[in-house]
C-alpha positions as CSV (number, residue, x, y, z in Angstrom):
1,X,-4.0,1.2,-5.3
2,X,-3.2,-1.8,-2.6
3,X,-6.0,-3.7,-1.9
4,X,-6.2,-5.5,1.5
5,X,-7.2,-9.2,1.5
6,X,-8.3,-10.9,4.4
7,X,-5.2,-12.3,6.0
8,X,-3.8,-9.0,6.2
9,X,-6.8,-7.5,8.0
10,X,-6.4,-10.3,10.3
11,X,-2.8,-10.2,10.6
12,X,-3.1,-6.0,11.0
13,X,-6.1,-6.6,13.8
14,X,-3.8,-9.2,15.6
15,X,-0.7,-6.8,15.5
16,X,-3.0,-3.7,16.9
17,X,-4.3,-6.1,19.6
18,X,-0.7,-7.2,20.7
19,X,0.3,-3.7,21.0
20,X,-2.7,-2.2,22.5
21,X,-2.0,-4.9,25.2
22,X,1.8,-4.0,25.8
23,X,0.9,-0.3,26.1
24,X,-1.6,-1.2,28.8
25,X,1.1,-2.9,30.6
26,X,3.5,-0.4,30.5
27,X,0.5,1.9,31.8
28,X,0.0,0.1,35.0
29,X,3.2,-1.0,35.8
30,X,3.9,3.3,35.8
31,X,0.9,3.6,38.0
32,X,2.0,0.5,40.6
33,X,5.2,2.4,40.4
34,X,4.4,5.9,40.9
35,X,1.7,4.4,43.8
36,X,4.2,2.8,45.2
37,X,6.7,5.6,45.7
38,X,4.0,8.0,46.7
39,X,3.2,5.5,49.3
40,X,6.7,4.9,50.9
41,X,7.3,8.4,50.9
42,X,4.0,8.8,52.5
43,X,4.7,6.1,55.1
44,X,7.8,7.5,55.8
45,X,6.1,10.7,56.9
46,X,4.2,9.2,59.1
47,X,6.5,7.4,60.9
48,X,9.0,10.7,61.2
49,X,5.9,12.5,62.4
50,X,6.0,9.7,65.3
51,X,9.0,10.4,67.0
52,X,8.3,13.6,69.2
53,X,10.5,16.7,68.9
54,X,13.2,14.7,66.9
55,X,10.2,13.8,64.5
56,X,9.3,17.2,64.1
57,X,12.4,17.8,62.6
58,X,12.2,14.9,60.7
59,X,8.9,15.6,59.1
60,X,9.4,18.4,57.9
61,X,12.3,17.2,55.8
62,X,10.6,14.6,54.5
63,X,7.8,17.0,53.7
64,X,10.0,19.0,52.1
65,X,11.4,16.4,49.9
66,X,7.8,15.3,49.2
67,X,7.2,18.8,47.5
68,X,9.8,18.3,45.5
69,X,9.0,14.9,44.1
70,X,5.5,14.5,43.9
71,X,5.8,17.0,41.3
72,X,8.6,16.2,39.4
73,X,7.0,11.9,39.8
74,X,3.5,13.3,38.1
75,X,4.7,14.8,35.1
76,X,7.5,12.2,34.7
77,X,4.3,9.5,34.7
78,X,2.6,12.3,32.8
79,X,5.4,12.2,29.8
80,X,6.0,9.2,29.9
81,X,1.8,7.9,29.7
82,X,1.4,10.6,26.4
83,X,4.4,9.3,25.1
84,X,2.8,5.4,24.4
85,X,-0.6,6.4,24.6
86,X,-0.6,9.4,22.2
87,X,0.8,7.1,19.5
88,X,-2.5,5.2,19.5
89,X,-4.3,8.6,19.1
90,X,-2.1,9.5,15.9
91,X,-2.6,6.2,14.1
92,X,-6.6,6.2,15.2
93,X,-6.8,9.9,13.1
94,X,-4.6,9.0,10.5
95,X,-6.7,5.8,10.1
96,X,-9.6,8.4,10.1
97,X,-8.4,11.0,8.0
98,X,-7.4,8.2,5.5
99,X,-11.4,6.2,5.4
100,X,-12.5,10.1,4.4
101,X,-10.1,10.2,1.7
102,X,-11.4,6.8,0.5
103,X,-14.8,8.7,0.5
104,X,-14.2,11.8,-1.9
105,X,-14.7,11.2,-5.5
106,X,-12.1,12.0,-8.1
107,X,-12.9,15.2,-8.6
108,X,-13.4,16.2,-5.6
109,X,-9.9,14.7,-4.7
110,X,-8.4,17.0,-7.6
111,X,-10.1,19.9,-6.2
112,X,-8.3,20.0,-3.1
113,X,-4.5,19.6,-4.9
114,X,-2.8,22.3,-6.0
115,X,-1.3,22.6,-9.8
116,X,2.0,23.5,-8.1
117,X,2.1,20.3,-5.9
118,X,1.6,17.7,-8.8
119,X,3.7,19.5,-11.6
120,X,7.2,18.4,-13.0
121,X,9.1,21.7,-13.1
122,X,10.1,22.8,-16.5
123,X,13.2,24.5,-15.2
124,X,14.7,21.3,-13.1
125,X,17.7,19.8,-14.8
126,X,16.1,16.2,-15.2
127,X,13.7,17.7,-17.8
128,X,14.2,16.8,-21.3
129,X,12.8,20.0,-23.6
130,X,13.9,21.1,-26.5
131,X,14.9,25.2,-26.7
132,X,14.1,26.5,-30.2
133,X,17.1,28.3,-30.3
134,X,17.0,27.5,-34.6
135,X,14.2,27.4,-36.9
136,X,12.5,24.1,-36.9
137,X,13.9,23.7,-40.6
138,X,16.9,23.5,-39.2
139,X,16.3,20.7,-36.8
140,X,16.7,17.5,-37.4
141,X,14.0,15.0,-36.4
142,X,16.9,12.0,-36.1
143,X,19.7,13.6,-34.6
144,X,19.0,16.8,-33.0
145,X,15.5,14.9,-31.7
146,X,15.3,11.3,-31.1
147,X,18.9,10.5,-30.8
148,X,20.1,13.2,-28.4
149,X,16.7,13.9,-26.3
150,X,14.7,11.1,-26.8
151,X,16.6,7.7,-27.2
152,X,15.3,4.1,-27.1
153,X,14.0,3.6,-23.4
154,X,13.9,7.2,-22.6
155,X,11.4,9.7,-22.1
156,X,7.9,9.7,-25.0
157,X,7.3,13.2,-24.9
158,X,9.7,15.9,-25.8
159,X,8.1,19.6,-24.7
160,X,9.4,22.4,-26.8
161,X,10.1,25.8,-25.6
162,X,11.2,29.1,-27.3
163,X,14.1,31.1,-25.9
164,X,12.2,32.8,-23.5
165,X,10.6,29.9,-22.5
166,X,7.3,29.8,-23.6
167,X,5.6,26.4,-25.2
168,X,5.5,26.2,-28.7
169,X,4.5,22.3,-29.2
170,X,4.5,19.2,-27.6
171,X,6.1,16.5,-29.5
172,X,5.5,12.7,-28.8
173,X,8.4,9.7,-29.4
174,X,5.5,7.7,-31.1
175,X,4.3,10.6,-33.7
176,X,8.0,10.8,-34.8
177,X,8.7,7.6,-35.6
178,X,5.2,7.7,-37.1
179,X,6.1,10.6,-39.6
180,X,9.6,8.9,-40.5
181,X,8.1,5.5,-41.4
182,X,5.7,6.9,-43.4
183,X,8.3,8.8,-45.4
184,X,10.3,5.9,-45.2
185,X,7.8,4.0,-46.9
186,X,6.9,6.4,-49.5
187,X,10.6,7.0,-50.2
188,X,10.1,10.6,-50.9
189,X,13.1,11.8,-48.3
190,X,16.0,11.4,-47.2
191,X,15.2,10.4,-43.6
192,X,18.2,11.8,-42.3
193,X,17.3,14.9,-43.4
194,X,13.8,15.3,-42.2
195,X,13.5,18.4,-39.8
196,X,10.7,19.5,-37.3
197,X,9.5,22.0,-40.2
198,X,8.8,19.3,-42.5
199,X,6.4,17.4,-40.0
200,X,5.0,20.4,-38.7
201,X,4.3,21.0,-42.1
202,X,1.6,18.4,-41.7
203,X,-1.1,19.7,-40.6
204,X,-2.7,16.6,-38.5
205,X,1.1,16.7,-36.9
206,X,0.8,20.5,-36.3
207,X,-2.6,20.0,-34.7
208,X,-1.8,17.7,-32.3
209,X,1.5,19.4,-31.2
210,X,-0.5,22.3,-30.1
211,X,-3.3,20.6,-28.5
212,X,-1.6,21.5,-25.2
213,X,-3.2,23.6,-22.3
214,X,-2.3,26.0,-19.8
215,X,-3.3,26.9,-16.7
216,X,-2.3,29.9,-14.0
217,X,0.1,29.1,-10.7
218,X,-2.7,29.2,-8.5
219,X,-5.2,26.6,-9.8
220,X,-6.2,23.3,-9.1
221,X,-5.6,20.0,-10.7
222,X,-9.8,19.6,-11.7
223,X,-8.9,22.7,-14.0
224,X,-6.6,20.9,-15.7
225,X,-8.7,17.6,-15.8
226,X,-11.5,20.2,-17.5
227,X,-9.0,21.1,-20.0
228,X,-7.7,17.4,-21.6
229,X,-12.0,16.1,-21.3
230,X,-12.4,19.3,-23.5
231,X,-10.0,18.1,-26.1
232,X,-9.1,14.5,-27.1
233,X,-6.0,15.3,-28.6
234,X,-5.2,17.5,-25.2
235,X,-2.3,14.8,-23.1
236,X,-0.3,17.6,-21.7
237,X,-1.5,20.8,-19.9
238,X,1.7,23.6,-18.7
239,X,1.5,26.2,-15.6
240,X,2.3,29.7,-17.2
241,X,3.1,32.7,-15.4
242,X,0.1,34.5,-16.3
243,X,-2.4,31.1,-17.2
244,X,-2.4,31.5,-20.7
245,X,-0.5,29.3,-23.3
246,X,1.7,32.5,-24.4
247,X,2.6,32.9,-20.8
248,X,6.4,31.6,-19.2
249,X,5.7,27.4,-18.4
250,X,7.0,27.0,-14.9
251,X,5.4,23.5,-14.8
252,X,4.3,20.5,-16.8
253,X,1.3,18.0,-15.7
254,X,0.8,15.1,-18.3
255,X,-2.1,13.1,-18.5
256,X,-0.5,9.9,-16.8
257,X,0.1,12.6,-13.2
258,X,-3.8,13.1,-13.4
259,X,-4.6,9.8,-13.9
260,X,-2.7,8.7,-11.0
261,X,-3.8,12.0,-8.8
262,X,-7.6,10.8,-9.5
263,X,-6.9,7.8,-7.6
264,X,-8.8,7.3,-4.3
């Protein structure tokens, strides 16, 4: 969040002052303008109403043409006084709207934002996921993980989906490189040969990767909040079709999207 020192309050009063003062002048210069036509057409009137029979004649033309613009002169002013003044009114609700924001607390905030409007789709083509169209002894952790979905600088979290789409784990950059150093060290593999089978095999690694949750289309994101304070090891929770983590994912919402949606 922005914070707002003082020389920006001061700066932001000044610039609301200035233009509350140019809208007033262009207010009153419409009025003198619109009272000053009304008047001349007005006079005019008068003086055509003066002039006996020929007047006659005269003022009821003029009469005529003062039907048609007096009309057409108060909903021009009309327009054209909502047009600068209802600016003021939008910013003073926004401004309003925005301090009772400021007022809900997080949960409250998460309560009124829907699952749907906070999730990264599943289905887009910028998501990274990994379709187990292979057993996960046939994958390889180095080449068919980190080096074509999840390079150096790249994304930390790599969901995994069956062929129908469906979450099977959840697997982070960090845990990875966490399993292959460890093997490393203990020189009991070749590390280019180390597949998603072998670390799921752990069962830490296997816990972890299925820590996920899953909530329904229509919920909100303080049901998901629920979810990761239930479990520490919960980071990612997934929109299913039916709610359930055996349902079709639709939608993703990690733990870094709530953090920043509980801001106020």
């Amino acid at each position: 969040m922005t914070t707002e020192t003082p020389d920006n309050d001061q700066e932001n009063a000044r610039t609301t002052r200035a233009d509350t003062n140019e809208r007033a002048k262009i207010g009153r210069n419409i009025v003198y303008f619109a009272l000053s036509v009304i008047g001349i057409l007005g006079l005019t009137s008068i003086l055509a109403a003066s002039f006996g029979k020929a007047g006659d004649k005269s003022f009821e033309q003029v009469k005529d043409i003062l039907g048609i613009l007096l009309p057409v002169l108060g909903t021009w002013v009309g327009t054209v006084l909502a047009f600068y003044f209802s600016r003021e009114n939008f910013i003073a609700a926004a401004q309003q709207t925005s301090n009772l924001v400021r007022q809900l607390t997080p949960d409250q905030k998460l309560q009124a934002i829907s699952v749907e409007e906070a999730m990264i789709s599943i289905t887009a083509p910028t998501t990274v996921k990994l379709t187990l169209n292979k057993k996960e002894e046939e994958i390889k952790l180095k080449t068919d993980i980190l080096d074509a979905l999840l390079p150096e600088g790249g994304k930390n979290r790599l969901p995994c989906v069956d062929p129908e789409g469906k979450i099977k784990y959840v697997i982070h950059r960090s845990i990875i490189e966490g399993y292959i150093s460890k093997q490393a060290f203990s020189g009991n593999a070749n590390l280019a040969d180390l597949t998603l089978g072998d670390m799921l095999a752990v069962s830490q690694i296997q816990r972890i990767a299925t820590a996920f949750g899953a909530v329904g289309q229509n919920a909100k994101l303080n049901a998901v909040k629920t979810l990761m304070d239930g479990s520490p090891e919960c980071s990612d929770v997934f929109v299913t079709t039916d709610g359930t983590k055996s349902g079709t994912a639709v939608g993703w919402i990690t733990n870094i999207i709530l953090t920043e949606k509980c801001k106020v």
